[in-house]
C-alpha positions as CSV (number, residue, x, y, z in Angstrom):
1,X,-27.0,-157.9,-32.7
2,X,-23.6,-157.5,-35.2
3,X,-20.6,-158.8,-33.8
4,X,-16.9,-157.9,-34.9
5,X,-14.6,-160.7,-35.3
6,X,-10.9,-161.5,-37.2
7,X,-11.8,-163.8,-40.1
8,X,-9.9,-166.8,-41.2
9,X,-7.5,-164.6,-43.5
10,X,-6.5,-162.6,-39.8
11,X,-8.8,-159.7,-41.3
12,X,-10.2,-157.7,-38.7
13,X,-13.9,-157.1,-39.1
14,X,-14.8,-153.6,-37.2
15,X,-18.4,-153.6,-37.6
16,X,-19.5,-150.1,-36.5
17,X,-23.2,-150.5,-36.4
18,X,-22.6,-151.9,-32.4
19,X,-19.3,-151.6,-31.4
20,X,-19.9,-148.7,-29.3
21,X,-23.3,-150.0,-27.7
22,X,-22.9,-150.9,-23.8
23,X,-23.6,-154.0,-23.9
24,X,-20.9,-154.8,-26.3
25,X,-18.0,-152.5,-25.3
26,X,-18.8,-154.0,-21.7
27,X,-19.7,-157.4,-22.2
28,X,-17.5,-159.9,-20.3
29,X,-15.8,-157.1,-18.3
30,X,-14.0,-155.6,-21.3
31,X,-12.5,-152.6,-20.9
32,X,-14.2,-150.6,-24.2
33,X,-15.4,-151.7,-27.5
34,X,-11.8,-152.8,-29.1
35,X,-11.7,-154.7,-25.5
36,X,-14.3,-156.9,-26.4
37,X,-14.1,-157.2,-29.8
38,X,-11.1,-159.4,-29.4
39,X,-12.7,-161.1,-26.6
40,X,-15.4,-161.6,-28.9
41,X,-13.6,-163.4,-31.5
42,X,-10.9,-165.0,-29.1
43,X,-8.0,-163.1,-29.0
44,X,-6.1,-161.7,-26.4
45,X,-6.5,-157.8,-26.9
46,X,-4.1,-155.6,-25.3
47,X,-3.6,-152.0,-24.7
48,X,-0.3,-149.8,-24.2
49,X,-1.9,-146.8,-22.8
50,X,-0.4,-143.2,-21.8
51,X,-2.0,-140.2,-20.1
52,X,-0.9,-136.9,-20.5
53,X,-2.5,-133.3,-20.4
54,X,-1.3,-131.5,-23.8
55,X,-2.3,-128.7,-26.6
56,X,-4.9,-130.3,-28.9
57,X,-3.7,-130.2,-32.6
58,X,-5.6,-126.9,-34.3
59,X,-8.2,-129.0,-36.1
60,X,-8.9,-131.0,-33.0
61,X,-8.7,-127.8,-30.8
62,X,-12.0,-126.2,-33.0
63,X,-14.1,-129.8,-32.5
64,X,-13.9,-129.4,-29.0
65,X,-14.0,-126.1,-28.7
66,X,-10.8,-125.3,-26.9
67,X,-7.6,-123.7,-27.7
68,X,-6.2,-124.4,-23.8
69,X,-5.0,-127.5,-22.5
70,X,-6.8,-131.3,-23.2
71,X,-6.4,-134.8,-21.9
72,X,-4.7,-137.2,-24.4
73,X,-5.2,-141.1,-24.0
74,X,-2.4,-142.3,-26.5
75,X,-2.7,-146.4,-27.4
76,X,-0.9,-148.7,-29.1
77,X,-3.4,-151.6,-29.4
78,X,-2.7,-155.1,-30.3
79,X,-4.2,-158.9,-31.4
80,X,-2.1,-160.8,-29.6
81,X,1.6,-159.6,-29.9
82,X,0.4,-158.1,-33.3
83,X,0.1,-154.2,-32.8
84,X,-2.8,-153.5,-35.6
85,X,-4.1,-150.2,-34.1
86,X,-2.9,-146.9,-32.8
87,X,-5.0,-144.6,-31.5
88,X,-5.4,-141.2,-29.5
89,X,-8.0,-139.4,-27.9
90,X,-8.5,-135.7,-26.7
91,X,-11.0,-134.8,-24.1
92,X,-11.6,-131.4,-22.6
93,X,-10.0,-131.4,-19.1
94,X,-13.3,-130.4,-18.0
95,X,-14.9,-133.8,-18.9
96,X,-12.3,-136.1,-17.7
97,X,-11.9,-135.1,-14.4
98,X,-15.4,-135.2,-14.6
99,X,-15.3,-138.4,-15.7
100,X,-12.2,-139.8,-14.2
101,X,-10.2,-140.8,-16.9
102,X,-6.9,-139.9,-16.7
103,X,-5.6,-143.3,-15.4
104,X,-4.3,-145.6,-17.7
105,X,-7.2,-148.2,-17.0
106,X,-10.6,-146.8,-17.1
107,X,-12.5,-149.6,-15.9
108,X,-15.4,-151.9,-17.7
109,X,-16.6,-150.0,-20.9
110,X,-13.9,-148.2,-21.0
111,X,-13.9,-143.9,-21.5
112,X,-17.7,-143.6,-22.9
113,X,-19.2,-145.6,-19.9
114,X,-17.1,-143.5,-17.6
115,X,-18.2,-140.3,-19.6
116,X,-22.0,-141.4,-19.4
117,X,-22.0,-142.2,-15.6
118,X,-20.4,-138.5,-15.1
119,X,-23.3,-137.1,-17.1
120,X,-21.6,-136.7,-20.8
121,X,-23.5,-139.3,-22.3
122,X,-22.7,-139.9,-26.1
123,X,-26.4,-141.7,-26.8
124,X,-26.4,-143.9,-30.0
125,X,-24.7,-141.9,-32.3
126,X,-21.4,-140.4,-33.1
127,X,-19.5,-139.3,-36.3
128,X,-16.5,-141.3,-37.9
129,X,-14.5,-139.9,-41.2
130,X,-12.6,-142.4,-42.8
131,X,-9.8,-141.9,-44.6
132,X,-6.7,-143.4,-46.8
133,X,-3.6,-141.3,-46.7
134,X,-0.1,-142.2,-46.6
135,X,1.4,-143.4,-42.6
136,X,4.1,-140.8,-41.4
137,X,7.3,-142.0,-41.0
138,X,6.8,-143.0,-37.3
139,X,3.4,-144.6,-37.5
140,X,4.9,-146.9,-40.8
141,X,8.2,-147.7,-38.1
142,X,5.5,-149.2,-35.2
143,X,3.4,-150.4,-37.5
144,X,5.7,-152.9,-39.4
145,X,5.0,-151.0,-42.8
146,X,7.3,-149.6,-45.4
147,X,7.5,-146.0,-45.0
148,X,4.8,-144.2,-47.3
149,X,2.2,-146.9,-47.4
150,X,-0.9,-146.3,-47.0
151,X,-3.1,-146.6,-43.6
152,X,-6.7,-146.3,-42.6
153,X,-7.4,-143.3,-40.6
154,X,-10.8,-143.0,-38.7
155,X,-11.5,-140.0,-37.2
156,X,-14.3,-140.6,-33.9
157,X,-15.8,-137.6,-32.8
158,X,-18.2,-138.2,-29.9
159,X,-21.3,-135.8,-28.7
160,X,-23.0,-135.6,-25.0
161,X,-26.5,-135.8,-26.2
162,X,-27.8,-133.4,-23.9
163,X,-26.3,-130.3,-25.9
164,X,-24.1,-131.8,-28.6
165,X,-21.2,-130.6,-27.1
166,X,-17.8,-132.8,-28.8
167,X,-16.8,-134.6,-25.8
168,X,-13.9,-136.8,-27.1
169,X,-12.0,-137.2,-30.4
170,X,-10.4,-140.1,-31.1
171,X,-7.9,-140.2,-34.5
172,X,-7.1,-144.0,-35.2
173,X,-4.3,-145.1,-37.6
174,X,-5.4,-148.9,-38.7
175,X,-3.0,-151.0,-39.6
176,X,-3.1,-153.4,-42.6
177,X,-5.8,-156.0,-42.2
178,X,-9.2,-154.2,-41.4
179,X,-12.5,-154.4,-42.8
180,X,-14.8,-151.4,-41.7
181,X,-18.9,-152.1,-41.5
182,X,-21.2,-149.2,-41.8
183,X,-25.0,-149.2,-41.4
184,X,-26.5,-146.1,-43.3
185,X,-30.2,-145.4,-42.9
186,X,-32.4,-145.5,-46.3
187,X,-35.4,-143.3,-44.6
């Protein structure tokens, strides 16, 4: 089984092929997959987490199929005392009551194990978009970067595998220092 680790240079290694598997984004009683990826390589990860209920950006609003009120789980996520991620996440209200999630701390696994015990199971699969696009004034200010430098965006949109339904979408901004590992079938 990959593992994600931060190499000698301090890169991190997000290898994508796994990171969302059970066993990893629960092993050791991690709290999701960014969790124990730290764990994993021996750092102390850490989480500044809010919970709100909020109006979904448009594009986000179409993936999940809602123009009404959503669950956001904004994080500023951190190596250590080096913040290197943020990210935020929009569920239909539906699905995280559902689920449970709308406490700061979500429990081993983190969001998807919550989602899968209540039923929205996101199976092996989900879709990431990558990007490169300049950081916005505020994500440049908590990220330590000069304003207008460029940042990794990934944009996570998980599926319930029973009827595809989007059931979260998570936008992350990476900071600098990430490596990104994709597996891509040849069949």
């Amino acid at each position: 089984m990959a593992t994600n680790e931060i190499n000698e240079t301090g890169t991190i290694v997000r290898d994508a092929r796994t990171r969302y598997a059970t066993a990893q984004r629960e092993e050791n009683g991690a709290r999701g997959a960014f969790d124990a990826e730290l764990q994993r390589s021996g750092l102390a990860p850490r989480s500044e987490v809010s919970v709100s209920r909020a109006t979904a950006p448009a594009d986000v609003a179409e993936l999940l199929g809602t123009d009404g009120e959503v669950v956001v789980r904004d994080r500023q996520m951190f190596a250590g005392d080096r913040l290197v991620q943020l990210a935020t996440t929009f569920i239909p209200v539906d699905v995280a009551e559902a689920a449970g999630i709308e406490q700061v701390d979500t429990g081993i696994g983190g969001i998807i194990s919550r989602m899968k015990e209540a039923g929205f199971d996101q199976g092996d699969a989900a879709t990431e978009d990558v990007a490169l696009r300049p950081a916005t004034a505020d994500e440049a200010a908590r990220l330590g970067l000069a304003e207008g430098s460029d940042v990794l965006t990934i944009n996570h949109i998980g599926r319930a595998t029973a009827d595809g339904r989007v059931v979260e979408v998570t936008q992350h901004v990476l900071a600098k220092g990430w490596t990104l590992q994709y597996s891509v079938p040849l069949a």
